[in-house]
C-alpha positions as CSV (number, residue, x, y, z in Angstrom):
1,X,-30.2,17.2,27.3
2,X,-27.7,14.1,27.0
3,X,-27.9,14.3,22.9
4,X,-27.2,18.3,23.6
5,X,-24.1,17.0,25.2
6,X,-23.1,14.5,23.0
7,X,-23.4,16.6,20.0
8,X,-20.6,19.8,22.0
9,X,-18.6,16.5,22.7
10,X,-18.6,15.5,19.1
11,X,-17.9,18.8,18.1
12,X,-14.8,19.3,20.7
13,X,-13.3,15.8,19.5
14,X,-13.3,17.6,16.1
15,X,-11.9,20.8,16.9
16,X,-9.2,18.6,19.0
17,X,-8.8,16.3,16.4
18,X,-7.7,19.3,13.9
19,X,-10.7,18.4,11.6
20,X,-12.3,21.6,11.6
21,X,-13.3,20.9,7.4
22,X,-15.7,17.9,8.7
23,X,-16.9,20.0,11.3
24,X,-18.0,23.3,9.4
25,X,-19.6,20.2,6.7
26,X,-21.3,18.8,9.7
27,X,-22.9,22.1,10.5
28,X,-24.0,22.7,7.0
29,X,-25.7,20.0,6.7
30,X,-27.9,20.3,9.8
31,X,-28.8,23.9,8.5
32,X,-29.1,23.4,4.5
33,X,-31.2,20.9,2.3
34,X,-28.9,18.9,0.7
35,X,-31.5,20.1,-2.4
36,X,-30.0,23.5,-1.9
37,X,-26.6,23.1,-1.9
38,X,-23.6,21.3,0.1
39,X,-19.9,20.6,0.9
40,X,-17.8,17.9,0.2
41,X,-14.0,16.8,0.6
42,X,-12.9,13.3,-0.5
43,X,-9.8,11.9,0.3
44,X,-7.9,10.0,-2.2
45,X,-6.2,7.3,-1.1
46,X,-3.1,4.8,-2.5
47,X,-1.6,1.5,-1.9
48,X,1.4,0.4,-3.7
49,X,1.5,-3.4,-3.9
50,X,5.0,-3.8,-5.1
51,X,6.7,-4.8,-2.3
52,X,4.1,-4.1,0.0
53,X,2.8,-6.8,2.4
54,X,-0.5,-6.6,3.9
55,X,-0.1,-7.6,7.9
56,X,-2.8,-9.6,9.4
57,X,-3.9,-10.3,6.1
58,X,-5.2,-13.8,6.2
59,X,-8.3,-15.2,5.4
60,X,-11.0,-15.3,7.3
61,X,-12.2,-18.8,8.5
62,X,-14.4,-20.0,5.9
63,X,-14.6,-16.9,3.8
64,X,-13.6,-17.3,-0.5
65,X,-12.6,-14.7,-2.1
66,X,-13.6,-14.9,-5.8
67,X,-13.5,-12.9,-9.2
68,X,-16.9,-11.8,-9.7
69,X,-19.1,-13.0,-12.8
70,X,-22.2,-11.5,-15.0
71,X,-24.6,-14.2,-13.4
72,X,-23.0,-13.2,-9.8
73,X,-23.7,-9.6,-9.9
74,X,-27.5,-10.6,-9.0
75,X,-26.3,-12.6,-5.9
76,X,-24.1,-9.9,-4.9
77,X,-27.2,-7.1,-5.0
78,X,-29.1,-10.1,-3.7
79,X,-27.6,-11.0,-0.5
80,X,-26.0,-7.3,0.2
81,X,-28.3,-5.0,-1.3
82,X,-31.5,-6.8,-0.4
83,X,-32.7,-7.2,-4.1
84,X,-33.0,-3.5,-5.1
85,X,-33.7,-3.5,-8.8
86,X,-32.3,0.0,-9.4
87,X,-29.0,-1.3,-7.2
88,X,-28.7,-4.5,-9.8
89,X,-29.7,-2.5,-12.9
90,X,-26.9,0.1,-11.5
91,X,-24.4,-2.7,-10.8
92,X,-24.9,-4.8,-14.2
93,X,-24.4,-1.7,-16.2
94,X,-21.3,-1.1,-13.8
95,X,-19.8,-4.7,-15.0
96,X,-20.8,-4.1,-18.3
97,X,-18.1,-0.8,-18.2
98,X,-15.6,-3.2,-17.7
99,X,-15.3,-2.9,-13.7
100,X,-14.0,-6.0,-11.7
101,X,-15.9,-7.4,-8.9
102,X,-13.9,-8.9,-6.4
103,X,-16.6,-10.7,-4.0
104,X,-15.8,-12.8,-0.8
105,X,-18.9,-15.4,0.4
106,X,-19.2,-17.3,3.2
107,X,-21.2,-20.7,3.1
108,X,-22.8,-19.8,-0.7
109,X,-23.7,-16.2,0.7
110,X,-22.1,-13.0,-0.3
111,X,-20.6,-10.9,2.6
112,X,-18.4,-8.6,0.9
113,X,-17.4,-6.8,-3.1
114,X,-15.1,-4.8,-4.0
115,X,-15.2,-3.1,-6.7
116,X,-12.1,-2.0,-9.4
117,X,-11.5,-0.6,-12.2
118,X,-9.0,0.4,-14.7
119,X,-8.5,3.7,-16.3
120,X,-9.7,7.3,-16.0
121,X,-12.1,6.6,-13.4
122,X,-15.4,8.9,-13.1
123,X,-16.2,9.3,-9.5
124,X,-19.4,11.0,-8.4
125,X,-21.5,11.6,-5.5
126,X,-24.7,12.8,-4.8
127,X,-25.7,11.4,-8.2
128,X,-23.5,11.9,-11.8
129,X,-24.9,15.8,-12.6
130,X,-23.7,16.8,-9.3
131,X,-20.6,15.5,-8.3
132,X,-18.3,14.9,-11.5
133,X,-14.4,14.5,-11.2
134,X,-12.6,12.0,-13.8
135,X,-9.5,10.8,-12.2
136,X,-6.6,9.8,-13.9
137,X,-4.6,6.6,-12.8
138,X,-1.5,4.4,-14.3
139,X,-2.9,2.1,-17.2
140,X,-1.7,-1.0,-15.0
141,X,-3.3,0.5,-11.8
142,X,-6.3,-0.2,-10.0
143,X,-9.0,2.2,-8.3
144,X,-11.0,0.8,-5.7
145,X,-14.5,2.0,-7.0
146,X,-17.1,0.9,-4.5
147,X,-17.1,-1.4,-1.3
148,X,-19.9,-3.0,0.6
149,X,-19.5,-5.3,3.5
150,X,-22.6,-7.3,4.8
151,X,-23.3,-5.1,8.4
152,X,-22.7,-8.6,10.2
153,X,-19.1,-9.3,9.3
154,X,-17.9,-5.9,9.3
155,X,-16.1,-6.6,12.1
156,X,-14.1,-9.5,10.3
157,X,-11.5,-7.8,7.9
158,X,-13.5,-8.9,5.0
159,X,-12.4,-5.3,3.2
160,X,-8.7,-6.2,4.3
161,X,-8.7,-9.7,3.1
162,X,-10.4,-8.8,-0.2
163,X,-8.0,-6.5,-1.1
164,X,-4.9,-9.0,0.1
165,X,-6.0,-11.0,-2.4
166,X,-6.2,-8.8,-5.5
167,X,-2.6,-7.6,-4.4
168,X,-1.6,-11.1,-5.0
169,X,-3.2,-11.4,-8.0
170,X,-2.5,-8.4,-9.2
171,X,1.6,-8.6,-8.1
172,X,3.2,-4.4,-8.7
173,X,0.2,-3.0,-9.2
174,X,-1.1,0.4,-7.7
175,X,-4.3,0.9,-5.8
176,X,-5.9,4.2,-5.7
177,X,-9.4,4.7,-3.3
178,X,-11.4,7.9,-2.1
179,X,-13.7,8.1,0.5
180,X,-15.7,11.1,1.9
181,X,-13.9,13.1,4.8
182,X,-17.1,12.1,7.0
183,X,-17.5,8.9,6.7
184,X,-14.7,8.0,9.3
185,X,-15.1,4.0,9.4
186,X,-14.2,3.7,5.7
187,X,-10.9,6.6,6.4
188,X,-10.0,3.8,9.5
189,X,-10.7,0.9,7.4
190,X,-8.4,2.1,4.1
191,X,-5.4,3.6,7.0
192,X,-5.4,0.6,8.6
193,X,-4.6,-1.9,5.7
194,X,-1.8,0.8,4.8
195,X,-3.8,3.3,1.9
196,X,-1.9,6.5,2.5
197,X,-3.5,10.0,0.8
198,X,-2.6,11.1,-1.8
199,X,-4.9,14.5,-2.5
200,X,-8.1,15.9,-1.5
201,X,-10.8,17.2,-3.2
202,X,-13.2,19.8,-1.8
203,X,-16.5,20.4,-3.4
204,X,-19.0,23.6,-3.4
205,X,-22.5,22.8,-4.7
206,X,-25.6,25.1,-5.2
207,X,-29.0,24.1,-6.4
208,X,-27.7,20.7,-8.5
209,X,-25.2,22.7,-9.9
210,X,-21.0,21.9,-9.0
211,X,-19.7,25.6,-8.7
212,X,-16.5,24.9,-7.5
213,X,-13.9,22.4,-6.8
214,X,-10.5,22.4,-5.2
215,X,-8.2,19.8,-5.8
216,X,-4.9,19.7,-3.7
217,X,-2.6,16.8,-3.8
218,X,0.8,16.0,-1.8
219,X,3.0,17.7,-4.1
220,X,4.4,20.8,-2.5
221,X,3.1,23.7,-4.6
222,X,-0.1,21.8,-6.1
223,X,-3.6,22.9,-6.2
224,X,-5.7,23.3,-8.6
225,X,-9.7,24.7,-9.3
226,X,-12.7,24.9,-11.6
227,X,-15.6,27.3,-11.2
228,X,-19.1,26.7,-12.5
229,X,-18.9,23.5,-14.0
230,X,-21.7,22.8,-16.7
231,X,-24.4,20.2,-16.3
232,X,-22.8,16.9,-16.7
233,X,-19.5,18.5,-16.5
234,X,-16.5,16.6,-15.7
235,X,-13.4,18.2,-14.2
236,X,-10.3,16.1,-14.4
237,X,-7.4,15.3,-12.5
238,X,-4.0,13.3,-12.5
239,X,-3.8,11.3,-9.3
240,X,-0.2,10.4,-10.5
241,X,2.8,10.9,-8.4
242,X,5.3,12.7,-10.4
């Protein structure tokens, strides 16, 4: 009876909350295979650097933050994704495209990546044929493309401090993130370092196949959709505030 409860209470907080999206998601996904079909709505997120100043932003004790290497992707899949040979032959492939890793470690142990990367960015979910959406950003920007924090320090601003330190390095540069409307750690975590949105994209999928996605950014009269994107598809959109 108490999980009964707690779910209506989780379900009121939403309603009260205005997030009625994440709700009607919620519900779909208790009901329908994610084999079948799904939603989806991503918010993009972005952090200008020029001028910007990060508060609380200092290191935490002990912790490096340090521009990632070939030879240190296999300690970063090592210590934070347990040694999972698809995760490293994922990850190698992903610096081999060119993508930064930013990685903070603690006492020879990794505790924290981020990942960037420069240029039209494909971001997928639910595997590339399913989720497709190349996103445009400034040459001389940056789009946050994964993160993982070790489950032990994510309590310790490792996220926040990584990306204090690329601002610094990376002085009037743009960040650009998305993160999936449900996954509301990640939404605190960017809000909180002062990643503002920027659009959102909404998703319909049926049996593997992306049938339709809305993309609406913060420009008054902007929206924008595709219907029944081919296999491997990629629908494409300018993140850039014009």
């Amino acid at each position: 009876m108490s999980k009964i409860i707690r779910k209506i209470r989780a379900c009121l907080s939403l309603i009260w909350q205005g997030r009625f999206f994440v709700l009607f998601q919620a519900i779909v996904e208790a009901f329908i295979p994610r084999s079948l079909g799904g939603l989806n709505k991503q918010i993009f997120y972005k952090l200008c650097s020029s001028g910007f100043e990060i508060p609380n932003a200092e290191h935490a004790n002990g912790v490096e933050i340090v521009l990632g290497t070939e030879s240190s992707v296999v300690e970063i899949v090592r210590d934070l994704y347990s040694g999972d040979s698809e995760a490293l032959k994922f990850y190698e492939n992903f610096y081999r495209n060119g993508i930064e890793a930013w990685i903070a470690r603690s006492g020879g142990k990794v505790v924290g990546v981020v990942w960037l990367y420069t240029g039209k960015y494909l971001a997928n979910w639910g595997g590339y044929d399913a989720w497709l959406l190349q996103v445009e950003i400034e040459p001389t920007a940056k789009f946050v493309a994964n993160v993982f924090v070790d489950p032990l320090w994510r309590s310790k601003k490792i996220f926040r401090t990584i990306i204090a330190h690329c601002v610094e390095v990376y002085s009037g540069n743009s960040f650009y993130s998305c993160v999936e409307e449900l996954n509301s750690t990640s939404v605190k975590a960017h809000e909180r370092i002062g990643f503002r949105s920027c659009a959102f994209v909404y998703y319909v999928r049926f049996l593997q196949r992306t049938y339709c996605i809305f993309v609406i950014k913060n420009v008054k009269g902007y929206w924008r959709r595709w219907f029944r994107l081919q296999c491997g598809e990629a629908a494409q959109i300018s993140i850039l505030e014009k």
